[in-house]
C-alpha positions as CSV (number, residue, x, y, z in Angstrom):
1,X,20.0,5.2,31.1
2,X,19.2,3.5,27.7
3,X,21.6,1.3,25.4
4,X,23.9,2.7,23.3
5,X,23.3,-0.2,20.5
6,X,22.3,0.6,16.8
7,X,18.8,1.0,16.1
8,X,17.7,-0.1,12.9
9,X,14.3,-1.5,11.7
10,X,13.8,-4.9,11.4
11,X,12.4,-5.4,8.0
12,X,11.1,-8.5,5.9
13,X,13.7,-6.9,3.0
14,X,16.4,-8.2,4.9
15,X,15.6,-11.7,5.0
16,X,16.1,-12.0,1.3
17,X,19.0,-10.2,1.0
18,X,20.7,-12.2,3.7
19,X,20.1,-14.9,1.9
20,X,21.1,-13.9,-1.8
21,X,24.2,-12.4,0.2
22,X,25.0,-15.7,2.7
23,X,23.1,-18.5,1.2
24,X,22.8,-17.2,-2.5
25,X,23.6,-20.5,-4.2
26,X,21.1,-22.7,-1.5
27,X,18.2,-23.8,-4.0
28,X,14.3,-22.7,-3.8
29,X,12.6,-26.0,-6.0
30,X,9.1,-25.9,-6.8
31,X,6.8,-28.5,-8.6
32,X,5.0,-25.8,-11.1
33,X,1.3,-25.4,-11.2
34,X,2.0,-26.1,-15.0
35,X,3.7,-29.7,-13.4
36,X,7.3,-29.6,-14.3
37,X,10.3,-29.1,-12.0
38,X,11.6,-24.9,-11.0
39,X,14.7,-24.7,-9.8
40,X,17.0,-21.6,-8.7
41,X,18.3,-20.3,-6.2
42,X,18.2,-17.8,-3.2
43,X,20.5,-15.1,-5.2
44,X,17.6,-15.4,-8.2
45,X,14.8,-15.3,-5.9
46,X,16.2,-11.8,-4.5
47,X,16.7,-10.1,-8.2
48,X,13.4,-11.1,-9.5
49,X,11.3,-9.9,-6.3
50,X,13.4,-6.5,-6.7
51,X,12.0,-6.9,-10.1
52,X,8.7,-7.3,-9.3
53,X,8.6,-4.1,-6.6
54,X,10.2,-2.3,-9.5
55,X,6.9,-3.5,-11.5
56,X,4.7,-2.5,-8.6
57,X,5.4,0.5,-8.8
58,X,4.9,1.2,-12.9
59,X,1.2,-0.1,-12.0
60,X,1.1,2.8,-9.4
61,X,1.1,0.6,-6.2
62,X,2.0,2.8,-3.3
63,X,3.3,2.7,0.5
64,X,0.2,1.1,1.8
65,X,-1.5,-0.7,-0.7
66,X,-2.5,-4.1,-0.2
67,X,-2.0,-6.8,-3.2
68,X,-4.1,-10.3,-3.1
69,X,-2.8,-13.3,-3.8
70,X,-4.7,-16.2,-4.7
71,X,-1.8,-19.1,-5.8
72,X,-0.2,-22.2,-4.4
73,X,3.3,-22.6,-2.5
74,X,5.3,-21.9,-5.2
75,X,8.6,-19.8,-6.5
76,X,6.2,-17.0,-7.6
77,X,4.3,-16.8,-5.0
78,X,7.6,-16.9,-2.5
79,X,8.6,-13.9,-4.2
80,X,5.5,-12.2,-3.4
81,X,6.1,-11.9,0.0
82,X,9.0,-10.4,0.1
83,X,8.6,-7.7,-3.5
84,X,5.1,-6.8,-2.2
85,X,6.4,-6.3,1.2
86,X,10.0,-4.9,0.8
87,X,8.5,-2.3,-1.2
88,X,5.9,-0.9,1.5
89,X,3.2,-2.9,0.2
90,X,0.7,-5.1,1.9
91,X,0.8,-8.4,0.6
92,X,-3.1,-10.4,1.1
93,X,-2.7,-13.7,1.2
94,X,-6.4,-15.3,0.2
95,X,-7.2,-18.7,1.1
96,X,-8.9,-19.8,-2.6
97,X,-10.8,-22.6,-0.2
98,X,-13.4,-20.1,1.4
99,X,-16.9,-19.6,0.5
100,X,-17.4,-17.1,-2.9
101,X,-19.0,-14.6,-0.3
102,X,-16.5,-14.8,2.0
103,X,-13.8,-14.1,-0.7
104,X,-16.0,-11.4,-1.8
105,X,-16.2,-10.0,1.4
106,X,-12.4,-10.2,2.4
107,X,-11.2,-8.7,-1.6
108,X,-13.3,-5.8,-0.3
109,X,-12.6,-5.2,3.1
110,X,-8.7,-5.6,2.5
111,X,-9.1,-3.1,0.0
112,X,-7.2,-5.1,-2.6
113,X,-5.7,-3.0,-5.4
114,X,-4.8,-5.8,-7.9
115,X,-5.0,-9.7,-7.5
116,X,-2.3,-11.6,-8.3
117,X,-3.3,-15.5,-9.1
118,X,-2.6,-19.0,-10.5
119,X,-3.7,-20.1,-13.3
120,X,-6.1,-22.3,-11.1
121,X,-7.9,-20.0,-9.8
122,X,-8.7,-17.7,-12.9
123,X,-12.7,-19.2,-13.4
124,X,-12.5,-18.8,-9.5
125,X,-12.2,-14.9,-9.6
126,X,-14.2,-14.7,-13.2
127,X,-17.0,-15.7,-11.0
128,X,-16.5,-13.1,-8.5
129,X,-15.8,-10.6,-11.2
130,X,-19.1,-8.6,-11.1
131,X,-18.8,-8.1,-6.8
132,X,-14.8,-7.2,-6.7
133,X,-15.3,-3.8,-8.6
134,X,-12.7,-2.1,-6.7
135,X,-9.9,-4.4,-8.1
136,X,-7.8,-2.1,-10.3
137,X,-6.0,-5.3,-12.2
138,X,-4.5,-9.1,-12.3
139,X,-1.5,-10.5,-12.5
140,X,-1.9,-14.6,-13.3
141,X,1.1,-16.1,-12.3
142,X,2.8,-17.9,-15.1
143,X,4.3,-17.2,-18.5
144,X,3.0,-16.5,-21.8
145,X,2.9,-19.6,-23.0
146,X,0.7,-20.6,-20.2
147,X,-1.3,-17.5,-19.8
148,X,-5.0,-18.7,-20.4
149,X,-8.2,-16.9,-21.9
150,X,-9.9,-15.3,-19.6
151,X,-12.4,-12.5,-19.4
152,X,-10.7,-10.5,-16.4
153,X,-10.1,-7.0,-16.9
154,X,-6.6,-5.2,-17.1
155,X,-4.7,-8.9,-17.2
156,X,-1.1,-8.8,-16.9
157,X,1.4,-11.5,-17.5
158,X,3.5,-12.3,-14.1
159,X,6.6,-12.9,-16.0
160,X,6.4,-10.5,-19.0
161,X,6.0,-7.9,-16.4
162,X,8.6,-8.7,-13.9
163,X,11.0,-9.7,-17.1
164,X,10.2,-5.8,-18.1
165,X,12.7,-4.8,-15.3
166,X,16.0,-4.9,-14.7
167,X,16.4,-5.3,-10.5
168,X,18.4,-2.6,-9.8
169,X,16.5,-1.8,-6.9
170,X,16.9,-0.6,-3.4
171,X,14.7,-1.3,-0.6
172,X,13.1,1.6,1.0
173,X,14.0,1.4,4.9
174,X,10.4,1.4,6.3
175,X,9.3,2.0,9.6
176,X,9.2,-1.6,11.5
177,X,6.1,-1.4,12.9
178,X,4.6,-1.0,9.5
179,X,2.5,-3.7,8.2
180,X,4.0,-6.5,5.6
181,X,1.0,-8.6,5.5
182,X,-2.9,-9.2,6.1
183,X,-4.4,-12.8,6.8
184,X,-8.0,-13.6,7.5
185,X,-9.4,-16.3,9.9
186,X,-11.2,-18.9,7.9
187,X,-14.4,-17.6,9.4
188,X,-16.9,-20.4,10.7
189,X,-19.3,-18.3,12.1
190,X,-20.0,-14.3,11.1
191,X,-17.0,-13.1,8.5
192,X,-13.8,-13.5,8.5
193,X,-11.6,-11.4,10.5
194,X,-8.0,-9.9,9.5
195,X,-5.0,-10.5,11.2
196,X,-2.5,-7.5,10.5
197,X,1.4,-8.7,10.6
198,X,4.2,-6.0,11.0
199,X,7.5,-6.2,10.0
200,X,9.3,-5.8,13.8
201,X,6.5,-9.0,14.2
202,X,7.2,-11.0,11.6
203,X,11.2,-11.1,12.0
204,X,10.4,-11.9,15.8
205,X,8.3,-15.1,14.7
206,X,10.8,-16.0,12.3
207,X,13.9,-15.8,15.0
208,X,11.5,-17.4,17.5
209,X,10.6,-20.6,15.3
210,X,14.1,-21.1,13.7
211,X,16.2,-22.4,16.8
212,X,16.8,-26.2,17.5
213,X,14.0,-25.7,20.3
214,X,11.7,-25.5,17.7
215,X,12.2,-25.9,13.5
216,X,16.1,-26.6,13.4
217,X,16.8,-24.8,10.6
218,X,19.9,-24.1,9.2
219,X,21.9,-24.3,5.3
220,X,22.0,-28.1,5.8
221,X,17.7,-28.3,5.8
222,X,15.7,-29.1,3.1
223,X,12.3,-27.8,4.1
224,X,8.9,-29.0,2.0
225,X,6.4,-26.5,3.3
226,X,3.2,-28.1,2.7
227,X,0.7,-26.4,4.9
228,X,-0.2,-23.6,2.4
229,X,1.2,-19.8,2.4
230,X,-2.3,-18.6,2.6
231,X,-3.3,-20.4,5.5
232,X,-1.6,-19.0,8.5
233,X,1.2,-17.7,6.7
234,X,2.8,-21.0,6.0
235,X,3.9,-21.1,9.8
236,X,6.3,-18.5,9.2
237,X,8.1,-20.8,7.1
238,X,9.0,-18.4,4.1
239,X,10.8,-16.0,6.3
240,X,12.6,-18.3,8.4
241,X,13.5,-20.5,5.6
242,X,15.6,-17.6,4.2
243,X,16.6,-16.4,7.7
244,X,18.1,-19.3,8.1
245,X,19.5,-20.4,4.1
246,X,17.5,-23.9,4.2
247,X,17.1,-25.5,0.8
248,X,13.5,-24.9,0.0
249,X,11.0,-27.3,-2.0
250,X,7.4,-26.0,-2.7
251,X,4.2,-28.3,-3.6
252,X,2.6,-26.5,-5.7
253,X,-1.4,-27.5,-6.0
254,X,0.5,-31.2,-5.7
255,X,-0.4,-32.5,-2.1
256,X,-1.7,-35.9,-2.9
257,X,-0.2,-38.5,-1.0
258,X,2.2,-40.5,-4.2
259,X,3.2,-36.6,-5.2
260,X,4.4,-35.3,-1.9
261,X,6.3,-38.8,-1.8
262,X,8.0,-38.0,-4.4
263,X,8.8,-34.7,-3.6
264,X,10.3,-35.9,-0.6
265,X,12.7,-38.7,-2.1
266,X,13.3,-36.5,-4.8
267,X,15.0,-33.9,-2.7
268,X,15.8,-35.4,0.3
269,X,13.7,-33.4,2.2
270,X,14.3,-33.7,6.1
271,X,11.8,-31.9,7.6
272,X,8.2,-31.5,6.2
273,X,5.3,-29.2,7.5
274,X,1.5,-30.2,7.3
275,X,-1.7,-30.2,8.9
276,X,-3.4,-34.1,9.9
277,X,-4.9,-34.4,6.4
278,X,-2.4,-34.4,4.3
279,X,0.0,-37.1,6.1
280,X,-3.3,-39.4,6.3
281,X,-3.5,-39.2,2.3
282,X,0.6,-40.1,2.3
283,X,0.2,-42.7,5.2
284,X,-2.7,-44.5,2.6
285,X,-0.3,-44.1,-0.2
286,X,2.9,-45.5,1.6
287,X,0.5,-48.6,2.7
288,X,-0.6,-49.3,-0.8
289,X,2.8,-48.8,-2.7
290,X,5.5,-49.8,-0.3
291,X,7.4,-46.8,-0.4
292,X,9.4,-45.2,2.4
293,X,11.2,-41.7,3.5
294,X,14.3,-42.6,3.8
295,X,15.7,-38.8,4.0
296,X,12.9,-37.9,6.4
297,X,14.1,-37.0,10.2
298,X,10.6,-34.9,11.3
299,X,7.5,-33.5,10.2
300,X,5.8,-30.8,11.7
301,X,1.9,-31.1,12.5
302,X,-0.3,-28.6,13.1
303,X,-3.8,-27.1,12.9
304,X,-5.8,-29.6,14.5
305,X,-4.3,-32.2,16.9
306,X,-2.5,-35.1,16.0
307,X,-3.3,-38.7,16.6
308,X,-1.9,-40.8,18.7
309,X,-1.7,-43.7,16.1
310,X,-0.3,-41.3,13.8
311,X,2.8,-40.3,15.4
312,X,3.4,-44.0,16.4
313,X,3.0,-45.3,12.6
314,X,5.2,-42.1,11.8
315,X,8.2,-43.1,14.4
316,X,7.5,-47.3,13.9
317,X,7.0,-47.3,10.1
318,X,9.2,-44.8,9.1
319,X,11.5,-43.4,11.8
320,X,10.1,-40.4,11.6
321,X,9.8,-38.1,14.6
322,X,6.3,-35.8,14.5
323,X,6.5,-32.7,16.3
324,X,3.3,-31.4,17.2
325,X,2.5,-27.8,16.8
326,X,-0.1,-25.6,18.2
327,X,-1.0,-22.2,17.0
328,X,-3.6,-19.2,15.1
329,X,-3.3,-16.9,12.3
330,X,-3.9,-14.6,15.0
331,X,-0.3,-15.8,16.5
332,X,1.6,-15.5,13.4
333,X,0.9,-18.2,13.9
334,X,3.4,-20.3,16.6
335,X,2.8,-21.0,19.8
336,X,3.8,-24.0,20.9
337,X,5.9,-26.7,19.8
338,X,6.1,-30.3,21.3
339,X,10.2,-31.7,21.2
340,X,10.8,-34.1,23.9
341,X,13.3,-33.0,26.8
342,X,16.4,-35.0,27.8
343,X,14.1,-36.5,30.8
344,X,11.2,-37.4,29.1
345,X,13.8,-40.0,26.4
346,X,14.2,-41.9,29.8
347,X,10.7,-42.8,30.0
348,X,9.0,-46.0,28.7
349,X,7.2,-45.9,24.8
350,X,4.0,-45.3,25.8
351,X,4.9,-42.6,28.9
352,X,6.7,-41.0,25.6
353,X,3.3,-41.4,23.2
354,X,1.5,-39.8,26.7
355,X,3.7,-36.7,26.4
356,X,3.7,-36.5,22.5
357,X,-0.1,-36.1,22.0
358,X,0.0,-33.1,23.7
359,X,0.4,-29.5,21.9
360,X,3.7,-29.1,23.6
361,X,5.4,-25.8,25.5
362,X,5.6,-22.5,24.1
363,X,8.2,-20.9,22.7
364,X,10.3,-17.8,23.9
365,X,7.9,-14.7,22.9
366,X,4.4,-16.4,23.6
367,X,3.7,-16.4,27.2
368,X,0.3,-18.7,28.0
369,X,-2.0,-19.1,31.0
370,X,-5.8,-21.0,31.5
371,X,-8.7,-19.6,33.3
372,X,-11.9,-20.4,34.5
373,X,-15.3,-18.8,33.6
374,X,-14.1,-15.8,35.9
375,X,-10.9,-15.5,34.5
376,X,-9.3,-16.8,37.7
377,X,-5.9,-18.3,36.5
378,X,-5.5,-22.3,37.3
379,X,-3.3,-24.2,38.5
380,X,-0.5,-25.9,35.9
381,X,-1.0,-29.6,37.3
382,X,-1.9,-31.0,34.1
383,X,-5.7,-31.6,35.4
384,X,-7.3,-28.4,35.8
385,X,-8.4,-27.0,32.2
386,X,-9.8,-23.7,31.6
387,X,-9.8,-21.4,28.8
388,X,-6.3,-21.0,27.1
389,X,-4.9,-17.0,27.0
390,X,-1.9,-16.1,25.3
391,X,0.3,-12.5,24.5
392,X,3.7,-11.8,23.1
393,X,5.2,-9.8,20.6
394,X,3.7,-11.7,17.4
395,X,0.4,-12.2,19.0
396,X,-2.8,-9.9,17.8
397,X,-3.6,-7.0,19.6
398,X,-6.7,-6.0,17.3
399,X,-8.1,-7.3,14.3
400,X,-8.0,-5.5,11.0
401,X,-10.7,-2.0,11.0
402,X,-11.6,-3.5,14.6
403,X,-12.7,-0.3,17.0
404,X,-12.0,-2.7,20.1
405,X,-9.0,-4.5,21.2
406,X,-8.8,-8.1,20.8
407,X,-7.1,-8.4,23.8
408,X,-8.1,-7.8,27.9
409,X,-6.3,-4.5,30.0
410,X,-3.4,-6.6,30.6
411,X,-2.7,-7.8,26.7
412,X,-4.3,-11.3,27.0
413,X,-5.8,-13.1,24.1
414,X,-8.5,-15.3,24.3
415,X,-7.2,-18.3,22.0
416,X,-11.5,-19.6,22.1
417,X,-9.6,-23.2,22.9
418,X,-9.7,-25.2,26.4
419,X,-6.9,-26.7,27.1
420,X,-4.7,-28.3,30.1
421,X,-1.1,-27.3,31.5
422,X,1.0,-29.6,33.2
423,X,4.0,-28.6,35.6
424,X,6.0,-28.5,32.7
425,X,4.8,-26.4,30.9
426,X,3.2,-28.9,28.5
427,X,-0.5,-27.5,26.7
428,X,-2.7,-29.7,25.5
429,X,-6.1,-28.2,23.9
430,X,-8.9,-30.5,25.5
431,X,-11.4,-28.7,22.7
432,X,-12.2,-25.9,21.0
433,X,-14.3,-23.8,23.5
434,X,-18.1,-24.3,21.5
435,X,-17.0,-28.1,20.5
436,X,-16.3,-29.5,24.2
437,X,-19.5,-31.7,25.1
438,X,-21.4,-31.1,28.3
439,X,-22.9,-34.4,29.5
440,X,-24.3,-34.4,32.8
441,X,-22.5,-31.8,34.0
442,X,-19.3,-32.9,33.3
443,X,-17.2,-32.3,30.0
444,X,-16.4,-34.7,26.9
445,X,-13.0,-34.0,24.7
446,X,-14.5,-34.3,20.9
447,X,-10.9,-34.5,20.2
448,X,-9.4,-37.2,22.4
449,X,-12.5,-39.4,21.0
450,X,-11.3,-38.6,17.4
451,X,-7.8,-39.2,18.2
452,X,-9.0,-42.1,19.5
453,X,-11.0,-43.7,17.1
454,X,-8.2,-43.0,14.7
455,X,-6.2,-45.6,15.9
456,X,-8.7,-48.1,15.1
457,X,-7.5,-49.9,11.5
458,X,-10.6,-49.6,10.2
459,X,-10.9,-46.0,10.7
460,X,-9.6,-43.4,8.1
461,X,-11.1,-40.3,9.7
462,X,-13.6,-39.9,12.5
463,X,-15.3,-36.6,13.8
464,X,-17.2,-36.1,17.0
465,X,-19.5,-33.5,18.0
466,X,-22.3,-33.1,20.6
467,X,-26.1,-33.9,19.9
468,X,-28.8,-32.5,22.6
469,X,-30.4,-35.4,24.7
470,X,-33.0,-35.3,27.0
471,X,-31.2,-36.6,30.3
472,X,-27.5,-35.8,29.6
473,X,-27.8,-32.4,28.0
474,X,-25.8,-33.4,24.7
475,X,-23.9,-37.0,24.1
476,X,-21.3,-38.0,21.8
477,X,-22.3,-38.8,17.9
478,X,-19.3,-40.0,16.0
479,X,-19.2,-39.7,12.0
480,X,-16.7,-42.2,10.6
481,X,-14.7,-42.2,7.4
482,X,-13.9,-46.3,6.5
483,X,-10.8,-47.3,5.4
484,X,-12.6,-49.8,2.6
485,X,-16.0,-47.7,2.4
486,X,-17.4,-51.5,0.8
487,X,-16.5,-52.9,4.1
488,X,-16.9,-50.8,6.4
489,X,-16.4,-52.0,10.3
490,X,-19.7,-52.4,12.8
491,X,-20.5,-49.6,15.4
492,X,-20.1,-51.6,18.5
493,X,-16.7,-53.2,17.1
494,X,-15.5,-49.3,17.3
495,X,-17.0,-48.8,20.8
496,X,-15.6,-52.1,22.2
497,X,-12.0,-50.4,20.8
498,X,-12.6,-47.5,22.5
499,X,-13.3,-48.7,25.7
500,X,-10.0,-49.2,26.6
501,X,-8.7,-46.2,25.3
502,X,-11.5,-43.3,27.0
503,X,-14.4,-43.3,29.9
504,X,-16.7,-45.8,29.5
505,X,-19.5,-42.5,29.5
506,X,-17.9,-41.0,27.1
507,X,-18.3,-43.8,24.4
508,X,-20.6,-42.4,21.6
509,X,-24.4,-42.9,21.5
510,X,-24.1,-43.0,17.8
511,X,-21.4,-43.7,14.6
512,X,-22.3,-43.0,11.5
513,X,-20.4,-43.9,8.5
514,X,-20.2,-41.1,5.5
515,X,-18.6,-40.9,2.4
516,X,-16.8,-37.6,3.7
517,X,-16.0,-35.2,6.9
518,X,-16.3,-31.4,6.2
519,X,-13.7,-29.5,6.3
520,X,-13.0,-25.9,6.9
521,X,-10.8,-23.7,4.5
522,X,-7.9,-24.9,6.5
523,X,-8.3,-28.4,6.5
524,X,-10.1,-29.2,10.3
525,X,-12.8,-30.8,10.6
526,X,-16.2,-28.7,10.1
527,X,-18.0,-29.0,13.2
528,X,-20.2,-26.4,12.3
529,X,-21.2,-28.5,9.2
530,X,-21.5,-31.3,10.7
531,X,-24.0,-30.4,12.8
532,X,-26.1,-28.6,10.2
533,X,-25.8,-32.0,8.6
534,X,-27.5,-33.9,11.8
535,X,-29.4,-31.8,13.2
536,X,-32.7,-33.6,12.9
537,X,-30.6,-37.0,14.3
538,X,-32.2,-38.6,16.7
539,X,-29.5,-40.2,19.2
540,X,-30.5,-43.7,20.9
541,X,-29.8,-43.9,24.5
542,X,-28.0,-46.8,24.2
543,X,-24.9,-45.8,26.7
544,X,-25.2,-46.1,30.4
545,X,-23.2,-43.6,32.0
């Protein structure tokens, strides 16, 4: 026998609606590419993306077409994601960081109909002009006043064309399974590959990360969404924020340490998402001005772990609590969150900072398991550390024109991470699963050395990756950003730190000090860079194991 409940679709559509209808006066603020203050309001945010699916549709976008954005976190952009989508649209998100061939390649394979971008990143797609022949027109997201020269083809003004139309507009119901969005992995090695959201999916990941368990949003947030909406879909924060009626405030291309400072006193903003980069650059700039966050409960951290040292500083310094999370694009991308239980409050400081490091449990929806090279599931001890598999409703199943599954017979995706799980339920990712080092048989964590070294005063920003060596297989080399780069700290002064914080073997052979760590399109360190940039390195053998 089946319910007797109501079957309706879940659809992106209603997420604005709920919130021009519930939370209509709750504000959306957003520090304009242009640099001046936006402000309105969730009810204003709903008419003008009706206006701009009513636009859509006078440039002859159909059910199924996918639109490319190439723009910060801002009002515009916001509306984006739900005209493009609430119409039966495919909204692109484009990370403007990748390669030119990579953006080349992933205008093309998405199929992109028109491009809608900031004024930013007009020379951007001038240069890709000749290669993106498909694209039928551009929107550049401002208003006339702003709109710039520019030799793009069939140009349209984002606000003289949504201003054209009058929102009186009705949402087409849509089948949920139908797709609202396409992201693409940031591609290290080979292309990148796209990620294919649904509607049914993208609801799910909003209910799943709104709860006190994980984001605790509700009308009394005020949520600054740093971590971009082309990278990973901004964590599923522009659904959930208007699932859930938080006050919103949006960056902009203004992510420099004194700007998102101010952003944060400006509007009282209580919780704040980012990856590690960004709160290093507001960490310098609290040190050298003084300032505090005096509205600040949390932050959210995600997309490559978090140090040790800086979720002490945050909680000592600032009385901020960082909540570490751990997901892919190909996860929507949450799928774990790390919020300390009742029993773990009752434990000492540094039995706390033991537990915090780690990438936390998942959330209702993601279901996770390791293996070994045989795909023989371990033991949750906390020891044992295999590769990490995960499935659930808002998890890939294949990637974007893919003939194969992504997945195994039984649904499970291979995250490419190692990681450990303790007995409750705690994940921690040891490595990603072509950056762990293999020294004499046994395995190095590049990332607890980073974290590590991190915590060194000296230290701004470390990286670690394994160089071959003739007896040990491959050691540690460590590249090190200084904090003064006039003054910058001797080698063995960073070992002899180190040493009480790892195994005496795994200590580096060599550090390196550089003006700069590459960095991927989403802001984690480029190990794949790094090693092009030292592959000739010879490494001394200069530590005993």
């Amino acid at each position: 026998m089946f319910g007797q409940m109501q079957d309706s679709p879940l659809l992106v559509s209603q997420l604005i609606d709920h919130a021009a209808k519930v939370h209509g006066h709750q504000q959306i603020v957003t520090k304009t590419v242009e640099g001046h203050w936006h402000e309105y309001t969730f009810k204003d945010a709903q008419k003008r993306s009706k206006q701009l699916a009513q636009a859509l549709l006078k440039l002859g976008i159909k059910d199924g077409d996918v639109i490319g954005t190439l723009a910060w976190n801002t009002h515009r952009h916001y509306e984006c994601w739900y005209g493009i989508s609430g119409m039966g649209a495919i909204l692109h998100t484009i990370n403007p960081r990748l390669f030119p061939e990579q953006l080349i390649y992933i205008i093309n394979h998405a199929e992109d109909q028109y491009l809608f971008l900031d004024t930013t990143f007009v020379p951007l797609v001038e240069a890709l002009l000749e290669h993106i022949g498909k694209v039928k027109g551009f929107v550049i997201m401002t208003d006339e006043a702003h709109m710039p020269e520019t030799k793009l083809p069939n140009v349209h003004c984002y606000e003289s064309l949504i201003n054209a139309e009058d929102g009186d507009y009705v949402w087409p119901e849509l089948d949920e399974r139908q797709a609202t969005s396409i992201c693409y992995t940031s591609g290290t090695t080979g292309n990148p590959k796209g990620v294919v959201y649904s509607h049914r999916s993208s609801l799910l990941h909003s209910w799943g990360i709104a709860g006190k368990e994980i984001a605790e949003l509700d009308n009394n947030t005020r949520v600054l969404p740093i971590v971009p909406m082309f990278h990973a879909n901004a964590w599923g924060l522009v659904y959930a924020t208007a699932m859930m009626g938080a006050k919103v405030v949006l960056p902009g291309p203004h992510l420099d340490g004194a700007s998102v400072c101010d952003m944060i006193n400006r509007y009282d903003v209580n919780i704040s998402a980012a990856v590690p980069t960004v709160w290093t650059m507001l960490m310098k700039h609290l040190e050298e001005s003084g300032d505090k966050l005096p509205s600040l409960d949390s932050v959210l951290i995600g997309g490559s772990a978090v140090p040790r040292s800086m979720i002490q500083k945050f909680h000592q310094d600032y009385d901020v609590d960082v909540w570490q999370a751990w997901g892919m694009t190909e996860m929507s991308p949450l799928g774990s969150l790390n919020k300390p239980r009742p029993e773990d409050l009752k434990l000492s400081y540094e039995e706390q900072l033991d537990i915090k490091v780690k990438q936390g449990r998942p959330c209702f929806g993601v279901e996770m398991k390791i293996v070994d090279d045989q795909n023989n599931e371990l033991p949750h001890d906390g020891k044992a550390f295999g590769r990490l598999l995960v499935r659930g409703p808002w998890i890939i199943k294949r990637y974007f024109k893919a003939q194969e599954d992504a997945t195994d017979a039984e649904g499970w995706f291979d995250t490419g991470d190692v990681a450990t799980i303790d007995a409750s339920s705690n994940m921690q990712i040891t490595d990603r699963s072509k950056d762990v080092i293999k020294s004499g048989g046994e395995w190095i964590s590049s990332i607890d050395l980073e974290n590590a070294a991190m915590g060194h005063d000296a230290v701004l920003e470390a990286a670690v990756i394994g160089l071959s060596h003739p007896k040990w297989e491959e050691r540690p080399f460590m590249a090190v950003v200084a904090k003064d780069p006039s003054n910058p700290p001797n080698p063995d002064d960073i070992r002899t730190y180190l040493e009480s914080k790892v195994a005496k073997w795994w200590l580096p052979n060599a550090i390196e000090f550089v003006e700069e760590i590459p960095h991927t399109a989403t802001g984690k360190i480029n190990k794949v860079a790094l090693r092009e940039q030292f592959k000739d390195y010879e490494l001394p053998d200069s530590v005993q194991r």
